[in-house]
OpenMM code with the backbone's topology and positions (N, CA, C; nanometers):
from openmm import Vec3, app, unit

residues = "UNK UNK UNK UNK UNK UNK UNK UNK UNK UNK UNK UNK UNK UNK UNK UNK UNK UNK UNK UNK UNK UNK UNK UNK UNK UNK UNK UNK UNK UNK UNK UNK UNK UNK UNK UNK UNK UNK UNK UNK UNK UNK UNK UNK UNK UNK UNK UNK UNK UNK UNK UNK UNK UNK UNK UNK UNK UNK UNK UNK UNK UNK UNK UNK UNK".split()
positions = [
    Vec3(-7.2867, 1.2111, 25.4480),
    Vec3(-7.1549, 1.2059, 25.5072),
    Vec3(-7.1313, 1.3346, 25.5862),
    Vec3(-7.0899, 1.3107, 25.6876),
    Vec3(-7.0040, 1.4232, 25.8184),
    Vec3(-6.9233, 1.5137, 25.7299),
    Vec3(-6.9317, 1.6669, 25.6852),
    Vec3(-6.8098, 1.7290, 25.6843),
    Vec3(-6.7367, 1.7409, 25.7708),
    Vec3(-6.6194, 1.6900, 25.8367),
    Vec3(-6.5255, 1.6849, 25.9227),
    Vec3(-6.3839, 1.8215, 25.9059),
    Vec3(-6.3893, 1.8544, 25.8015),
    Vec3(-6.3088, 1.9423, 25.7296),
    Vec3(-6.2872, 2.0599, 25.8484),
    Vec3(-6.3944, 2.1107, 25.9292),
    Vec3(-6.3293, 2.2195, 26.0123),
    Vec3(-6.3040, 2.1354, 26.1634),
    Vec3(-6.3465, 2.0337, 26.1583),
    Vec3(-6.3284, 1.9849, 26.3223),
    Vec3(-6.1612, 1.9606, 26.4057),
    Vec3(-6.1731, 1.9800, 26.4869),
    Vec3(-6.0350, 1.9678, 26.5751),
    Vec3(-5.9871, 1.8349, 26.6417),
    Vec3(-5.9265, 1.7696, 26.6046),
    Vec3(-5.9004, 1.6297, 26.6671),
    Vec3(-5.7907, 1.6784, 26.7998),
    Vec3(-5.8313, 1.5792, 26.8541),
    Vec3(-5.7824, 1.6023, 27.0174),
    Vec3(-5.6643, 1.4947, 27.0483),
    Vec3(-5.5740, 1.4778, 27.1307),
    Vec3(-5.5224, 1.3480, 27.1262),
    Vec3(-5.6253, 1.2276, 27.2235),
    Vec3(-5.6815, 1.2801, 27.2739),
    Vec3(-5.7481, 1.1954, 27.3256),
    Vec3(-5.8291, 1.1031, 27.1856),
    Vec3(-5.8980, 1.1885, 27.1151),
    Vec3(-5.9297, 1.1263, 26.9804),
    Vec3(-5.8744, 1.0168, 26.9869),
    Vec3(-5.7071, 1.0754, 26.9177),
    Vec3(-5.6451, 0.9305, 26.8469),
    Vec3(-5.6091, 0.8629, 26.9425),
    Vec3(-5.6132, 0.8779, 27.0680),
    Vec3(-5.6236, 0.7355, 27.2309),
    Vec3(-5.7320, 0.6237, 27.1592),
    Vec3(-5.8186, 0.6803, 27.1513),
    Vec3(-5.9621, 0.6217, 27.1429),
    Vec3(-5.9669, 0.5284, 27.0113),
    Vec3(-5.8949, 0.6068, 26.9048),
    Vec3(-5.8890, 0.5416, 26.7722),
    Vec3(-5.7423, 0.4675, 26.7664),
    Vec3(-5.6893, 0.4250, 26.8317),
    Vec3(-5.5573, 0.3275, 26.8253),
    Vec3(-5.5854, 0.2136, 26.8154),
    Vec3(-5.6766, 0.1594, 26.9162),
    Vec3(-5.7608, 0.0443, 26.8947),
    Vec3(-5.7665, -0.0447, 26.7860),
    Vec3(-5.8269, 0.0495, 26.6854),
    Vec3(-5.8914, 0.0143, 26.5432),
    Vec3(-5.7714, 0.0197, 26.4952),
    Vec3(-5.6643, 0.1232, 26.5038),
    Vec3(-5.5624, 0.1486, 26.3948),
    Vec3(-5.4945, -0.0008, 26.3898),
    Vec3(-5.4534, -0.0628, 26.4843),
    Vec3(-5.3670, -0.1813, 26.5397),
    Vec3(-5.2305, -0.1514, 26.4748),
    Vec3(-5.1879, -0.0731, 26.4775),
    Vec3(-5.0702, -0.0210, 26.4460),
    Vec3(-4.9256, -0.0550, 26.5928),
    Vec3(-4.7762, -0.0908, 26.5018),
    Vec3(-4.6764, -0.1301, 26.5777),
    Vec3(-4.6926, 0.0389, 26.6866),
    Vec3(-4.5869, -0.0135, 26.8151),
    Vec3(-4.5454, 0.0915, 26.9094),
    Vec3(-4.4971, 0.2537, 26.8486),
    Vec3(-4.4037, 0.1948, 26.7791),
    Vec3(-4.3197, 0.3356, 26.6693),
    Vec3(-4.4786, 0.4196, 26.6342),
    Vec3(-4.5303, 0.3710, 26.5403),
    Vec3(-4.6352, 0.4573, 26.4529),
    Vec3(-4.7323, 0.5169, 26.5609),
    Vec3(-4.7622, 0.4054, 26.6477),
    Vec3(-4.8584, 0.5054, 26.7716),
    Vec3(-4.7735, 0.6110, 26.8172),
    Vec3(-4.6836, 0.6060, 26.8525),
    Vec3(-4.5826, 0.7196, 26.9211),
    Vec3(-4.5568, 0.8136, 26.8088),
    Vec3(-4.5829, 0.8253, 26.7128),
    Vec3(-4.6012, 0.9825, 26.6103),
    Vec3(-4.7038, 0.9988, 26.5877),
    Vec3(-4.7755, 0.9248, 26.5760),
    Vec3(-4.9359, 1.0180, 26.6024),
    Vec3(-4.9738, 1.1028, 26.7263),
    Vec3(-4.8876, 1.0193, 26.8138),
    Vec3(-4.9134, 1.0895, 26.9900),
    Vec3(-4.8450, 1.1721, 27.0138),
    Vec3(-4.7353, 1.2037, 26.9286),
    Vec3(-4.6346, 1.3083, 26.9184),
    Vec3(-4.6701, 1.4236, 26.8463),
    Vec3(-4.7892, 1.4493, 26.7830),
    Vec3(-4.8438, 1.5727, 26.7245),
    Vec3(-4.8773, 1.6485, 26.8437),
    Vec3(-4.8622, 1.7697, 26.8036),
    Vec3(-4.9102, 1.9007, 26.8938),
    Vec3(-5.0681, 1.9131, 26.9023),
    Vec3(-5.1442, 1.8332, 26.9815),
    Vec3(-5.3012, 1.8357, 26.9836),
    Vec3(-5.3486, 1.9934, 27.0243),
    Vec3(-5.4552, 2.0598, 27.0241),
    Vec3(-5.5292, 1.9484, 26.9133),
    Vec3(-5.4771, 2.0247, 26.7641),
    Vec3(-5.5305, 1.9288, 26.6769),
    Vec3(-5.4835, 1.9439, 26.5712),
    Vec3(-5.6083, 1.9585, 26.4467),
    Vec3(-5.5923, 2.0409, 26.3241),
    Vec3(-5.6768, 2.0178, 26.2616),
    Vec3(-5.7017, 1.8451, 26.1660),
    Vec3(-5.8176, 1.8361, 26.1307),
    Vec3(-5.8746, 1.7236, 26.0712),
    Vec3(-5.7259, 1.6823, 25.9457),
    Vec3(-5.7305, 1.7964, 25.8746),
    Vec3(-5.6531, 1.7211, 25.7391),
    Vec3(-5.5278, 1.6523, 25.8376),
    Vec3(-5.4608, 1.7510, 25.9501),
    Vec3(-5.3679, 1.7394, 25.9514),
    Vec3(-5.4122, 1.5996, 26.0334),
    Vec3(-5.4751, 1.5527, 26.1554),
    Vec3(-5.4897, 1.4253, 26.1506),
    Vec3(-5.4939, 1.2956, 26.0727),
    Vec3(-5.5581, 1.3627, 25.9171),
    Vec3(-5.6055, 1.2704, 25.8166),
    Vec3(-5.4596, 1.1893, 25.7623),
    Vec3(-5.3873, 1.3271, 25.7180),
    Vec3(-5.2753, 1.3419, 25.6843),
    Vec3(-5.1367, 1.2179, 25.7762),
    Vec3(-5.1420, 1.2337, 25.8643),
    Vec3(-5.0513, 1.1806, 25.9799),
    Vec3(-5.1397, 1.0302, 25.9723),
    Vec3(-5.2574, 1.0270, 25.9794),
    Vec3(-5.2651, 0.8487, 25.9900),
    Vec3(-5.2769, 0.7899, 25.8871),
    Vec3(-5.2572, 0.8778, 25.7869),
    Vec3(-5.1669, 0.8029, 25.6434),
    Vec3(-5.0542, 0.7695, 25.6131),
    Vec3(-5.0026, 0.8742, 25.7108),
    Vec3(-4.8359, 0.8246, 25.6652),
    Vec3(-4.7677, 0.6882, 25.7620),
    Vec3(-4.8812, 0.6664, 25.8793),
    Vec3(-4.8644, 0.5505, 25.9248),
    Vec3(-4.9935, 0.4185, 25.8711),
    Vec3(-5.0612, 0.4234, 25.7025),
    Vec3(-5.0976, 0.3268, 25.6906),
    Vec3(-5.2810, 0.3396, 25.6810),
    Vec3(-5.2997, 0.4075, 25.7370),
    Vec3(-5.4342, 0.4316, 25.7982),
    Vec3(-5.5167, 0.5485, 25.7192),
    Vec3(-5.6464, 0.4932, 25.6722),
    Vec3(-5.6740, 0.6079, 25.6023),
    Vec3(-5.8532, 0.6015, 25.6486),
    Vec3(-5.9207, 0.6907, 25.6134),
    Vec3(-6.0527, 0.7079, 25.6834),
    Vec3(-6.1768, 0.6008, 25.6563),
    Vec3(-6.1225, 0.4912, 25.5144),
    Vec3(-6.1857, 0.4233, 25.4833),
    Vec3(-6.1661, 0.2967, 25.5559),
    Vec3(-6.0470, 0.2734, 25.6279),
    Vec3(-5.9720, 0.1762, 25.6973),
    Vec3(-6.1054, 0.1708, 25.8103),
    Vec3(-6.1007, 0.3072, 25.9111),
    Vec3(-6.1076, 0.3596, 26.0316),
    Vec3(-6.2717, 0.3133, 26.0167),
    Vec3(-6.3146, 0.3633, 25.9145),
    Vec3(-6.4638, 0.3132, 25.9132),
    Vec3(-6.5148, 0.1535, 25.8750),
    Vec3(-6.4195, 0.0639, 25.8101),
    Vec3(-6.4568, -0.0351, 25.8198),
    Vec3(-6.4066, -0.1273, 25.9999),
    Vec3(-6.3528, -0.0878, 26.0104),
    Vec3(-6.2443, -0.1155, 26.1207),
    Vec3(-6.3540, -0.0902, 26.2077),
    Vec3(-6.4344, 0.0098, 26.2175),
    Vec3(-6.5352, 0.0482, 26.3069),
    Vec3(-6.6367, -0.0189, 26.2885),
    Vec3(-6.6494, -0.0670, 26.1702),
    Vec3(-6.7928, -0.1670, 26.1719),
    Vec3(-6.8905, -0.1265, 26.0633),
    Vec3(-6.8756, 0.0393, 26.0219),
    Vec3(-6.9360, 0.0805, 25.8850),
    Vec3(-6.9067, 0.0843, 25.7446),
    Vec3(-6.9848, 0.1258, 25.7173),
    Vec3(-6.9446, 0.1190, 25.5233),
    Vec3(-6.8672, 0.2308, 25.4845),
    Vec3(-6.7732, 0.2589, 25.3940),
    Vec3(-6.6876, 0.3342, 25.3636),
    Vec3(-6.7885, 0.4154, 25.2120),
] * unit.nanometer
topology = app.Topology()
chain = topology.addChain("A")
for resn in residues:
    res = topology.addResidue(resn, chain)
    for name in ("N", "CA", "C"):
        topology.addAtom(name, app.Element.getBySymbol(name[0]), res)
């Protein structure tokens, strides 16, 4: 597994990952409303509180969690 723990998510990132999220208008618009870039937890963090968690993102993507 990827340690992701120091990486910087970009908003472009979560552009790219909305897709998968299939999340209503509201919840995309606070994820897009973070101050990019942002650290990992704090990404991790934020697409939980709209539902979304990394095990989602990876099946959603097509891999194993």
């Amino acid at each position: 597994m990827f340690d992701l723990s120091h990486s910087q998510i970009t908003r472009q990132h979560v552009l790219d990952l909305l897709p998968l999220m299939r999340l209503d208008p509201e919840h995309e618009a606070r994820l897009l409303a973070l101050r990019y870039p942002v650290d990992f937890a704090t990404a991790a963090a934020a697409f939980q509180t709209v539902g979304v968690d990394l095990d989602t993102l990876t099946d959603r993507a097509g891999g194993s969690p």
